[in-house]
C-alpha positions in Angstrom: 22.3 55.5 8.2 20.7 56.9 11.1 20.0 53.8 13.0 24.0 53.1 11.9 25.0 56.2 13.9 22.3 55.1 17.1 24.5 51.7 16.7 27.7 53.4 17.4 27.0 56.1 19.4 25.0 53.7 21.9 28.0 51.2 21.9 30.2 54.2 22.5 28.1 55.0 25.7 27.1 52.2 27.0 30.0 51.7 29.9 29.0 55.5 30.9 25.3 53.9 31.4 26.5 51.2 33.4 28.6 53.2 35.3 25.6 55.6 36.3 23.8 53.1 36.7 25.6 51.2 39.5 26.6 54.3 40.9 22.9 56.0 41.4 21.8 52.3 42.0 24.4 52.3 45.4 23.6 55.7 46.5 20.0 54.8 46.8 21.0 51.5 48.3 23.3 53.5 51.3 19.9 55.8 52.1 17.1 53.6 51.6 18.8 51.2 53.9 18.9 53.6 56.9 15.1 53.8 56.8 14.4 51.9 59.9 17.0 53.8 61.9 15.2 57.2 61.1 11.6 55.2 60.9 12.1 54.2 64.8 13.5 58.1 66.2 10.4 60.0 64.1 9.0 61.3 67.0 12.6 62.9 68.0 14.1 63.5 64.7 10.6 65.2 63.5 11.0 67.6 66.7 14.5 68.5 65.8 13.2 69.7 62.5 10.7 71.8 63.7 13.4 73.8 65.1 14.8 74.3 61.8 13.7 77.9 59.9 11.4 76.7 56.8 13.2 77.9 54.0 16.3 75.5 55.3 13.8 72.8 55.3 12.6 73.8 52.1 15.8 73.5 50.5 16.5 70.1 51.9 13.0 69.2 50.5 12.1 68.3 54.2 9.4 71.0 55.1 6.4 69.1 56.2 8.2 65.8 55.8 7.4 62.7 58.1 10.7 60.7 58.0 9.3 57.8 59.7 6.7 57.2 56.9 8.2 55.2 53.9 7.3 57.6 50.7 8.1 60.6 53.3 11.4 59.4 53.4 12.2 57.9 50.4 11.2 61.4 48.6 14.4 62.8 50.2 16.4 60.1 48.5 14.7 60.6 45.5 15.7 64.4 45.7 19.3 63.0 45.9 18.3 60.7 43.0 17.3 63.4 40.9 20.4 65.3 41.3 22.6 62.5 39.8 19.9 61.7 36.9 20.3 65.8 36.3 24.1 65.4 35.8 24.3 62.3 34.0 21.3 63.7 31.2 23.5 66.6 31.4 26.6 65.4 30.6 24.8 63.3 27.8 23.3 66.4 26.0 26.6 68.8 26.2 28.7 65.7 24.5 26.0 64.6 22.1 27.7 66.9 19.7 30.6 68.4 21.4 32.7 65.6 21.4 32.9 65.4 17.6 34.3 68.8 17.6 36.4 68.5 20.1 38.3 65.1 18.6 38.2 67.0 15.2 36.1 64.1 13.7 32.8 66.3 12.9 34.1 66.9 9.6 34.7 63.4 8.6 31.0 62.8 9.5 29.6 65.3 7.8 31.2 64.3 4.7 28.6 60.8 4.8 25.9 61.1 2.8 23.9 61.3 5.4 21.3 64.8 6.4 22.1 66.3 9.6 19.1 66.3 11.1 19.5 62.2 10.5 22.7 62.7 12.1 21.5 64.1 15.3 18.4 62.2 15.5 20.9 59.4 16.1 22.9 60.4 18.7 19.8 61.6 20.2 18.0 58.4 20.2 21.3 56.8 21.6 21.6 59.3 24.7 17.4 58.5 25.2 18.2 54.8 25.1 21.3 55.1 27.4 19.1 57.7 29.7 16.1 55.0 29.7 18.0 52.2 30.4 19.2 54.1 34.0 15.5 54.9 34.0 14.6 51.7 34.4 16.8 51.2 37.2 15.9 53.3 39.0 12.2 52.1 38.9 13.3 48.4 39.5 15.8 49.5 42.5 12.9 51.9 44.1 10.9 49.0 44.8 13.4 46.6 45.2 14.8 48.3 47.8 11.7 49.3 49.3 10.1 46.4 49.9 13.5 45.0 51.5 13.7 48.1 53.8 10.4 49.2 55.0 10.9 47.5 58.0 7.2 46.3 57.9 5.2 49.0 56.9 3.2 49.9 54.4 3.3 52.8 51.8 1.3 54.2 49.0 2.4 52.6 45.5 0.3 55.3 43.6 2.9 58.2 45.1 6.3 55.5 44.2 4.7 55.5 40.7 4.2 59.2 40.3 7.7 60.2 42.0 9.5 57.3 39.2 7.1 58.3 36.0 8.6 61.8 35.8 12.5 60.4 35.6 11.6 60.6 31.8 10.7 64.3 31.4 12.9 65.0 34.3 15.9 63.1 32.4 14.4 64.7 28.8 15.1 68.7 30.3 18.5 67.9 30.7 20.0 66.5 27.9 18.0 69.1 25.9 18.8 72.0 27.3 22.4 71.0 27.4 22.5 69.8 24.0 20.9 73.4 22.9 23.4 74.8 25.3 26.5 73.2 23.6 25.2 74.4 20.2 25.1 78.0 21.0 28.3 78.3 22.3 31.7 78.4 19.8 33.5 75.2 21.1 33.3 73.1 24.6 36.6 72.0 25.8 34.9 70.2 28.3 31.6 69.0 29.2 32.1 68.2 33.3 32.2 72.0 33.7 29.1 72.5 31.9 27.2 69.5 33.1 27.6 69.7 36.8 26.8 73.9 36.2 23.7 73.1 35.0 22.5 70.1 37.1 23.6 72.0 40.3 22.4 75.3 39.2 19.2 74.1 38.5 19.5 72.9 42.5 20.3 76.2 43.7 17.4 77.7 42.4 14.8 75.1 43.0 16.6 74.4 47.1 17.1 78.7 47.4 14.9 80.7 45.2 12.5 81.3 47.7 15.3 83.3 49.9 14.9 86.0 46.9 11.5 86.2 47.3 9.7 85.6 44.2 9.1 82.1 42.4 9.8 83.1 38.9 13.3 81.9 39.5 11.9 78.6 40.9 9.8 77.9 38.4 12.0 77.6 35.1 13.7 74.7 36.9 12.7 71.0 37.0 13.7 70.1 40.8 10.7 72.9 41.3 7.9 71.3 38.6 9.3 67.6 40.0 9.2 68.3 43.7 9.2 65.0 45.8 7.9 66.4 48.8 5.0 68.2 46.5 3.8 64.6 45.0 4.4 62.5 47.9 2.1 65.1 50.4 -0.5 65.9 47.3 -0.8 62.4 45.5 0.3 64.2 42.5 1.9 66.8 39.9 1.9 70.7 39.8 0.6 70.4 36.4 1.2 73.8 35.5 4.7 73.4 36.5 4.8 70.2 34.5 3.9 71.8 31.1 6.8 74.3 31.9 9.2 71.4 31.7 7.7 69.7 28.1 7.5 73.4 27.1 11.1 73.7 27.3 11.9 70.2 26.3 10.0 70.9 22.8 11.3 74.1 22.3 15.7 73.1 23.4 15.2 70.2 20.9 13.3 72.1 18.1 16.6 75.2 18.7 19.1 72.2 18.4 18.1 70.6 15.0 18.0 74.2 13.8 21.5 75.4 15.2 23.1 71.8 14.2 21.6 72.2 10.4 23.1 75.7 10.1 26.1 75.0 12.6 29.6 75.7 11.2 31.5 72.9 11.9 35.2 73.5 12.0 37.3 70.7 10.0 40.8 69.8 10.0 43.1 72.0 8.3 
């Protein structure tokens, strides 16, 4: 029954992967593409930035960023990357759910013989497919686009690698964290709202923490344990911000099968 419900809710959201697809696959397209404009004004453009105060730079993701390298600039697209991948896991997680409610169907499914937590291992599975298929986009335009690009010169592989491997976790926070989010409210009308509030808050705090002046805030969002310009300078992750993110990936989905087993779903009357 499960793998009947991954059947249907994948066919259900498969145009929304395509779409998100072609759209985070054109945006990187329009950036990466401008490459050898920056790439041949470094000298002046990296001048210009130096006039910049650092925590403007910071938020931009451009503090100690060489523009005319090719991973220097392509982790700025990448930040703009992550930003869409944050809305579309989202929006994914606050509808995994949601939507049943909302169409007054949830009843009708719950009357299957059929556990819950099979249930939402389904629709979970189907988002994680639909997420992983935009994944792999994303790794195949990266160097796709590159390579096409790089107006001749040459870039370190291991960094492209580490920047696209953490997509999944990155993608994984998201949906769970909505989908925990949409349990715990009473009813969502509509998941936009909720979606782009939590992609672009997560922003905010990552791009503007540091103006408060501690890092707590920065650190219990992925844009911070992910940070492009962190793993393209350093050749690597801030592993302890890492385990932050699969901390709260565990925990979001562990909340959400126990709120969905003792949720009170409201039927038709």
């Amino acid at each position: 029954m499960s793998m009947n419900i991954f059947k249907q809710e994948f066919g259900m959201r498969w145009r929304s992967v395509v779409t998100w697809s072609a759209a985070i696959a054109a945006v990187m397209l329009v950036y990466i593409s401008l490459f050898s404009s920056f790439a041949g004004q470094a000298d002046q453009i990296n001048q210009l930035m130096a006039n910049y105060p650092k925590e403007l730079l910071d938020a931009f993701g451009l503090n100690g960023t060489d523009l005319s390298t090719v991973m220097g600039f392509f982790g700025v697209v990448f930040l703009f990357t992550q930003v869409l991948l944050a809305i579309q896991a989202s929006n994914y997680g606050f509808g995994l759910v949601s939507v049943e409610e909302r169409e007054w169907t949830a009843d009708f499914l719950m009357a299957k013989p059929v556990k819950r937590t099979s249930i939402l291992t389904g629709k979970l599975l189907s988002a994680a497919a639909g997420l992983t298929v935009t994944n792999a986009i994303v790794w195949i335009c990266s160097f796709g686009f590159i390579n096409i690009f790089k107006a001749g010169r040459s870039y370190d592989t291991g960094s492209l690698v580490l920047l696209l491997g953490s997509i999944a976790v990155f993608q994984l926070f998201f949906l769970s964290v909505g989908l925990v989010v949409s349990l715990l409210v009473k009813r969502v009308r509509s998941v936009t709202p909720y979606a782009m509030g939590l992609a672009f808050g997560m922003y905010v705090l990552s791009a503007f923490g540091g103006l408060l002046g501690t890092s707590v805030i920065e650190d219990i969002t992925p844009f911070k344990h992910f940070d492009p310009n962190y793993i393209v300078r350093h050749g690597m992750y801030d592993l302890p911000l890492v385990l932050i993110s699969f901390g709260v990936v565990i925990v979001a989905f562990v909340a959400s099968y126990l709120l969905y087993a003792r949720r009170d779903v409201p039927a038709v009357s």
